[in-house]
C-alpha positions in Angstrom: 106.8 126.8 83.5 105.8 124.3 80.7 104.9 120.8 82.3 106.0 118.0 79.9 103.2 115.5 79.6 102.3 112.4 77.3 103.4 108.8 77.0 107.6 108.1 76.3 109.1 104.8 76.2 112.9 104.7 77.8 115.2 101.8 79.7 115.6 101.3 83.0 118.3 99.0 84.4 117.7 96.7 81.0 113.9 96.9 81.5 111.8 98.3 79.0 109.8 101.2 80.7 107.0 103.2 80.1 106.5 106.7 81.7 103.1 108.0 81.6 103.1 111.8 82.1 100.2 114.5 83.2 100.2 118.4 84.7 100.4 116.7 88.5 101.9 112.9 88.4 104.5 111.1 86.3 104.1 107.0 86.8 106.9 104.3 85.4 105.8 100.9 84.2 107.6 98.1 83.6 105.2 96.0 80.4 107.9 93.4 80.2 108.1 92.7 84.0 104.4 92.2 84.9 103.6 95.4 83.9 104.9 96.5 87.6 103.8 100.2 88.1 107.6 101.1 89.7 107.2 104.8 90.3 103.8 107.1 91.0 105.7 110.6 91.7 103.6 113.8 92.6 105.7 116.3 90.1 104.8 119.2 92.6 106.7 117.7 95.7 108.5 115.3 94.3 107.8 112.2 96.4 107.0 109.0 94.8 105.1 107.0 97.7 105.7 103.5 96.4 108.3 101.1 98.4 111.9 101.4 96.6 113.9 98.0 98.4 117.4 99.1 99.2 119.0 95.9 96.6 117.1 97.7 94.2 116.1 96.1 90.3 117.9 94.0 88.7 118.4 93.5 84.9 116.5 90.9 82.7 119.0 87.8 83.3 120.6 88.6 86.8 121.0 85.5 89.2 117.7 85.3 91.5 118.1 86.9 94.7 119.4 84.6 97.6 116.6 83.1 99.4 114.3 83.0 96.7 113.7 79.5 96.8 112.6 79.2 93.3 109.8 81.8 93.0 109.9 83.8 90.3 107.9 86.5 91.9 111.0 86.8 94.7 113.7 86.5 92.5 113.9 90.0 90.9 111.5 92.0 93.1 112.4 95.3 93.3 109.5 96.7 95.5 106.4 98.8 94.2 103.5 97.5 92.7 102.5 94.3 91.1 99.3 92.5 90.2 99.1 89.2 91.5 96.5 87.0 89.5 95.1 84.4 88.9 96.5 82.9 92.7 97.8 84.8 95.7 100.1 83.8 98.2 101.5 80.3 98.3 101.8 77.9 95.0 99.0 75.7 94.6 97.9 73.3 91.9 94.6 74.0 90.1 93.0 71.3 87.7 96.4 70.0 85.8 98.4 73.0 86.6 100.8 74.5 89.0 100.4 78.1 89.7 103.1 80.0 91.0 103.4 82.2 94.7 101.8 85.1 93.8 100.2 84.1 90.3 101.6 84.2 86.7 101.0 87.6 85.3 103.5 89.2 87.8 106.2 88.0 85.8 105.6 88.0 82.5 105.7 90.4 79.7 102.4 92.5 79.2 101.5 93.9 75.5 100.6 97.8 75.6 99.0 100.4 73.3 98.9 104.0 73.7 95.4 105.3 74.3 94.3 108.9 73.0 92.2 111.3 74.7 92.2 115.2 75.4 91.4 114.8 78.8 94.3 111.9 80.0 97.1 110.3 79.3 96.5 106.5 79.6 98.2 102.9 78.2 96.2 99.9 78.0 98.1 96.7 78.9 96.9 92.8 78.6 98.4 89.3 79.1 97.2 86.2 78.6 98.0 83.6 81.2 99.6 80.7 80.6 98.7 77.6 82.6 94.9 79.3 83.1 92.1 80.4 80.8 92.5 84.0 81.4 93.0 87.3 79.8 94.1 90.1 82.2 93.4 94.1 80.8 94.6 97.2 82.3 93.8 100.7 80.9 95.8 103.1 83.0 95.1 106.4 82.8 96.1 110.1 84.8 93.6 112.4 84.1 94.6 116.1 83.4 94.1 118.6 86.4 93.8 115.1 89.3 96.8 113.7 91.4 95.2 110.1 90.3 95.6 107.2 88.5 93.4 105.1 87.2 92.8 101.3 87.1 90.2 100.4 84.3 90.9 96.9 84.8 88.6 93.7 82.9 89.6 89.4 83.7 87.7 87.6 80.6 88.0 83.5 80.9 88.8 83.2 77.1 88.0 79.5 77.6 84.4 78.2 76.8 84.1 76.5 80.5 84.1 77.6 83.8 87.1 78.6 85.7 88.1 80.0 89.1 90.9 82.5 90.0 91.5 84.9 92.7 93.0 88.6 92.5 95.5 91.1 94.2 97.5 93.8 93.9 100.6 93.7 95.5 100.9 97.6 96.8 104.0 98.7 98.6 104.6 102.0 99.9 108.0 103.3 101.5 110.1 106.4 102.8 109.6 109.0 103.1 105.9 108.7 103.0 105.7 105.9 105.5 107.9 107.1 108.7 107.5 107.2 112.6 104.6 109.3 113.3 103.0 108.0 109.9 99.1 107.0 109.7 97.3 104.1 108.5 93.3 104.8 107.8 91.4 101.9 106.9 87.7 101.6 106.9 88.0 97.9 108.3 86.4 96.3 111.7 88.5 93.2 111.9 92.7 92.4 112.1 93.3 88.8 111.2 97.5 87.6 111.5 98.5 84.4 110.2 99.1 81.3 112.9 102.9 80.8 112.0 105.3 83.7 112.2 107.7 84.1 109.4 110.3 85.5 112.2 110.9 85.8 115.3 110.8 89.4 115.0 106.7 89.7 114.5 105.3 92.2 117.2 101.8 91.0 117.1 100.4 87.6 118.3 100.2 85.3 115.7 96.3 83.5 115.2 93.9 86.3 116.9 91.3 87.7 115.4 90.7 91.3 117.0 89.1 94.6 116.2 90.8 97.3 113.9 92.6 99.5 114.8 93.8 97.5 118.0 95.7 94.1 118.2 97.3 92.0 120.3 100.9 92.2 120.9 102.9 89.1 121.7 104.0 90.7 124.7 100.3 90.5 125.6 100.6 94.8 125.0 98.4 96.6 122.7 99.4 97.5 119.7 97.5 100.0 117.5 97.9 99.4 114.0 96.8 102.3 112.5 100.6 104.1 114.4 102.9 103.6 112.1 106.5 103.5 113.7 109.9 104.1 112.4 112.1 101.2 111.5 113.9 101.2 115.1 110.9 98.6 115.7 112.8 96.4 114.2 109.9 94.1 113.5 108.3 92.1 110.6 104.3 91.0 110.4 101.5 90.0 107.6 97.9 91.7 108.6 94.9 90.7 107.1 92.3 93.0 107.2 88.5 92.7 106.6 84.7 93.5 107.2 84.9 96.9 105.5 82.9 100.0 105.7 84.2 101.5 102.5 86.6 100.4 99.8 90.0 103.0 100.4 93.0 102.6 102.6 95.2 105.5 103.5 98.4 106.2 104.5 99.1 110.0 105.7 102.3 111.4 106.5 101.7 114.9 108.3 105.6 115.9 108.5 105.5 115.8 104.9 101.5 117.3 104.5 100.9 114.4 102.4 99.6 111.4 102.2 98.6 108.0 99.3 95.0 106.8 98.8 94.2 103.7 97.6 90.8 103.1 96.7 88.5 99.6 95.2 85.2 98.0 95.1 84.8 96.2 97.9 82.6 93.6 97.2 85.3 92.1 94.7 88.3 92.9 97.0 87.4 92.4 100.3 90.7 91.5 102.3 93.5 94.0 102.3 96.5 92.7 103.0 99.3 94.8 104.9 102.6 93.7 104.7 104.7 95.2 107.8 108.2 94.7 107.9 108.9 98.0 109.9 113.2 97.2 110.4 112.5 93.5 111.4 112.9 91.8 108.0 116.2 89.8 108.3 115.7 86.6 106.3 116.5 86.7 102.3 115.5 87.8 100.2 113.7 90.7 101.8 116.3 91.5 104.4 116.7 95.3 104.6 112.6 95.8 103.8 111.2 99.1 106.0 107.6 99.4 103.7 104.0 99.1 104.6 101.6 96.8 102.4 98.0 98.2 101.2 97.1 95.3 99.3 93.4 94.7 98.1 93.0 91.1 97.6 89.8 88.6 96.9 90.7 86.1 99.0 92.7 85.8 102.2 94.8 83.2 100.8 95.7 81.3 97.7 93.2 79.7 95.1 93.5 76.1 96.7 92.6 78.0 100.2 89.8 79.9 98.6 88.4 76.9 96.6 88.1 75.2 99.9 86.3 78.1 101.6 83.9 78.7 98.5 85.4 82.5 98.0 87.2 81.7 95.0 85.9 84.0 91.7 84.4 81.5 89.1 83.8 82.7 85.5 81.9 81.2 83.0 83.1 80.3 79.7 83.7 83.7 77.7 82.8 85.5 81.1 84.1 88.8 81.6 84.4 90.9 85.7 85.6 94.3 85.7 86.6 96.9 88.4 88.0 100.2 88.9 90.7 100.9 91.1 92.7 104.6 91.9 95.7 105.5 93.2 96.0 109.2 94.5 98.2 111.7 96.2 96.2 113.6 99.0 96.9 117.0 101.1 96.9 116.1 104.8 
């Protein structure tokens, strides 16, 4: 059978998409919405890993989703993958602007040029930010004969003075890979949860600081985090994760035979955030959420938080970091 392969450009619900196409995956991204990458399917099996949310995308234009409360990163988001930069987690003002929850590139429209090469189909994408001095560059590319993609990713501080950002990438998987009897692997030594719960339905204690995979319940149980349960759970947790061995987090599914990897440099991501809402997420605008968060982030928190701490990134004028990130499918 002849595998179709290549770059096409098509619509989905009103959004521009682009499908990227090799022998063994097929990935959807979104340029004019952050450049989200919506759908990473292994074209064997079939199964797309990345967190689909039940209200599904919107079109360009639709009312923001109730309980949005103003941020454009919550009012249209749809689940899957999006890069948060140049702040993570909650607004924050930096030097005379305001920068959004979850940054500003998340929600704007990305340029993108098709990239040749015998050996992958790839896309580069860019955006320049709009309250900061950055430019953001992604070359995405699935190389022939390899259930991966690749992040070729560069930050340049187009300005000709310093300035500081931090970096994430807001990575959501969902069914059927993550199910009861699901695994977590993380090379990580420490669990971190925030001090405040978001709701009452959190299953771990909120403000430890305990050793991966084991944390504290707040029933005073156990809870191993690296067990993934079912959304019968019905709970709804933020874990920050740190100290690593090795740059990769891995989520394996052996009812399925499959699992996702996720691998980075850890010395410029070092947290890894792992959103839980396993059945417990009841508040808008995520109500209805069953997903698992592998998120590779600089900081622990937002660019105020990481100013403060001295963990922020700062470039110099006309300064330039890159990384390398991949995504792959994985036997199991």
């Amino acid at each position: 059978m002849q595998v179709r392969s290549g770059l096409s450009e098509s619509m989905h619900n009103g959004w521009r998409a682009l499908t990227l196409s090799s022998d063994l995956l097929e990935v959807v991204v979104l340029p004019d919405k952050g450049a989200d990458i919506y759908a990473l399917t292994d074209r064997a099996s079939g199964i797309d890993p990345l967190f689909k949310a039940p209200w599904g995308l919107q079109p360009p234009g639709s009312p923001p989703r109730e309980g949005s409360a103003g941020e454009a990163f919550l009012a249209n988001y749809e689940g899957a993958w999006q890069e948060l930069f140049p702040n993570t987690n909650d607004a924050c003002a930096y030097r005379d602007a305001l920068l959004p929850f979850h940054g500003e590139v998340a929600t704007l429209p990305w340029s993108w040029s098709a990239e040749g090469g015998e050996d992958a189909v790839a896309v580069r994408l860019s955006v320049d930010c709009r309250q900061t001095p950055f430019r953001l560059e992604r070359l995405m590319r699935l190389p022939y004969g390899e259930r991966a993609l690749v992040l070729e990713e560069s930050v340049r501080n187009t300005s000709a003075e310093p300035a500081h950002f931090v970096w994430g990438h807001h990575c959501v998987l969902g069914p059927p890979l993550v199910a009861a009897g699901a695994e977590l692997r993380v090379p990580c030594r420490t669990i971190v949860t925030i001090g405040d719960l978001w709701e009452d339905t959190a299953r771990l204690a909120p403000g430890q600081r305990s050793h991966w995979p084991t944390a504290s319940g707040r029933d005073c149980d156990a809870v191993d985090l690296s067990r993934i349960p079912g959304p019968e759970a019905g709970s709804h947790d933020d874990v920050y994760l740190t100290d690593f061995d090795g740059g990769w987090a891995e989520v394996r599914n052996p009812a399925l035979e499959t699992g996702f990897r996720l691998e980075w440099d850890p010395a410029v991501f070092r947290w890894l955030i792992s959103w839980q809402p396993f059945g417990g997420a009841h508040s808008m605008p995520l109500r209805g959420a069953y997903a698992l968060g592998i998120e590779p982030w600089t900081s622990g928190g937002n660019l105020a938080a990481a100013l403060a701490a001295g963990d922020a990134i700062e470039l110099a004028g006309g300064g330039c970091l890159a990384t390398t990130l991949v995504a792959r499918m994985i036997d199991c």
